[in-house]
matplotlib code that plots the C-alpha trace (Angstrom):
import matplotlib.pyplot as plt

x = [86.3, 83.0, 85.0, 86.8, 83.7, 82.9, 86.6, 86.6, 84.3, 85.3, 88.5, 87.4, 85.0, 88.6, 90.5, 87.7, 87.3, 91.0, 91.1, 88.7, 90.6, 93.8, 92.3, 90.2, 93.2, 95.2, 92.3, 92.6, 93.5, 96.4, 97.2, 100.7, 98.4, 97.3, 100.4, 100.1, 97.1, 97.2, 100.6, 98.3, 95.9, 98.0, 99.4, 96.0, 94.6, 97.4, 97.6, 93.7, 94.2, 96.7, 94.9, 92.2, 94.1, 95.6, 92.2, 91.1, 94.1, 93.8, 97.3, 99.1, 100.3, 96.4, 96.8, 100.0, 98.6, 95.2, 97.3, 99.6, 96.1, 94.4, 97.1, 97.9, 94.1, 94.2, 96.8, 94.9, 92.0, 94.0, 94.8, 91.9, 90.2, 92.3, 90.5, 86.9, 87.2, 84.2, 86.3, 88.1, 85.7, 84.5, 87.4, 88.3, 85.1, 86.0, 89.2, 88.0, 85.6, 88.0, 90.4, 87.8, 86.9, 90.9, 90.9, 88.1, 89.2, 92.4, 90.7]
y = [95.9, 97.9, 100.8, 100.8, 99.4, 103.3, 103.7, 100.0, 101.1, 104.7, 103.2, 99.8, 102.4, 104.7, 101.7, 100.7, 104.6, 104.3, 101.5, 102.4, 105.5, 104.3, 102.1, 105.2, 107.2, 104.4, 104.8, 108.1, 109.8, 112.3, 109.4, 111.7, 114.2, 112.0, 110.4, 112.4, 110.9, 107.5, 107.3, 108.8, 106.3, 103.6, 104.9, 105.4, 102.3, 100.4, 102.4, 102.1, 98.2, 98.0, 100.7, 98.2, 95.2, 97.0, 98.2, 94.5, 92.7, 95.5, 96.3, 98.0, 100.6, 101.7, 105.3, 106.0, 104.0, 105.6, 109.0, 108.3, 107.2, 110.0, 112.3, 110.1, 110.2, 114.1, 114.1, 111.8, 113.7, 117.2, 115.9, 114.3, 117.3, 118.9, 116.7, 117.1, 113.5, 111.8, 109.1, 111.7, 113.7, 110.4, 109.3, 113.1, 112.6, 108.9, 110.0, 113.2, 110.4, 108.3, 110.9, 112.3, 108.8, 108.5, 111.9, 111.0, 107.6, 109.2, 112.0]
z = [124.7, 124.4, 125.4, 121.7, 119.9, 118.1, 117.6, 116.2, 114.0, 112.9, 111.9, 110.2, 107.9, 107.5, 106.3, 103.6, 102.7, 102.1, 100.3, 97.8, 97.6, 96.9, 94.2, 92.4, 92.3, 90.6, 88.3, 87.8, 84.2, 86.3, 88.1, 88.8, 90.8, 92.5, 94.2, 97.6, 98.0, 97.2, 99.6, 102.5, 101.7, 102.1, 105.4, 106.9, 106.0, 107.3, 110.5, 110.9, 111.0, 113.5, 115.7, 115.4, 116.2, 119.4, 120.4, 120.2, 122.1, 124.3, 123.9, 126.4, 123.7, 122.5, 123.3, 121.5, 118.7, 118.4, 119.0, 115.9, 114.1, 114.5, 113.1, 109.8, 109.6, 110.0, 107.1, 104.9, 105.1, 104.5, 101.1, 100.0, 100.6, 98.0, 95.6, 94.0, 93.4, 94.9, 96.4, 97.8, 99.6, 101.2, 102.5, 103.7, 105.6, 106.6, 108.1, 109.8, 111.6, 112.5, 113.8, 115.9, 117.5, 118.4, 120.1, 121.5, 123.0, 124.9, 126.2]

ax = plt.figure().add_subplot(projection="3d")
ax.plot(x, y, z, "-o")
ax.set_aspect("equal")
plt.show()
């Protein structure tokens, strides 16, 4: 498993960048604006928990998973970065992470 163990991580701290996201921008006053967002949130996080299930059943299906991670994570962090949110900018920076980790894995 030790192989995964950065990609683990990069996408366990994704899913709780997400998370928090999706929460603040429920939070938000434009809460309307924020509905790109908060849907990318949701994908990534959920995404970023069965990439790291897969990773740790070692499931015969990891690359493809970790492939499809890494772009949802691309997209999540495209339009966070539209944000000046805070939240935002830290899960932009999460998911950039995380995608980077997934490339990295099936290279």
């Amino acid at each position: 498993m030790s192989s995964y163990e950065e990609c683990i991580k990069a996408c366990q701290e994704c899913l709780e960048a997400c998370n928090n996201c999706f929460q603040a921008c429920l939070n938000e006053e434009h809460v309307k604006m924020m509905a790109g967002c908060i849907r990318l949130d949701r994908e990534c996080a959920d995404i970023c928990s069965y990439a790291v299930q897969a990773m740790t059943r070692n499931s015969p299906f990891v690359k493809e998973i970790c492939d499809l991670c890494a772009r949802i994570c691309e997209d999540c962090a495209e339009e966070c970065a539209k944000h000046d949110h805070e939240h935002c900018k830290r899960c932009a920076e999460a998911c950039r992470k995380c995608a980077e980790a997934c490339r990295q894995m099936n290279a």
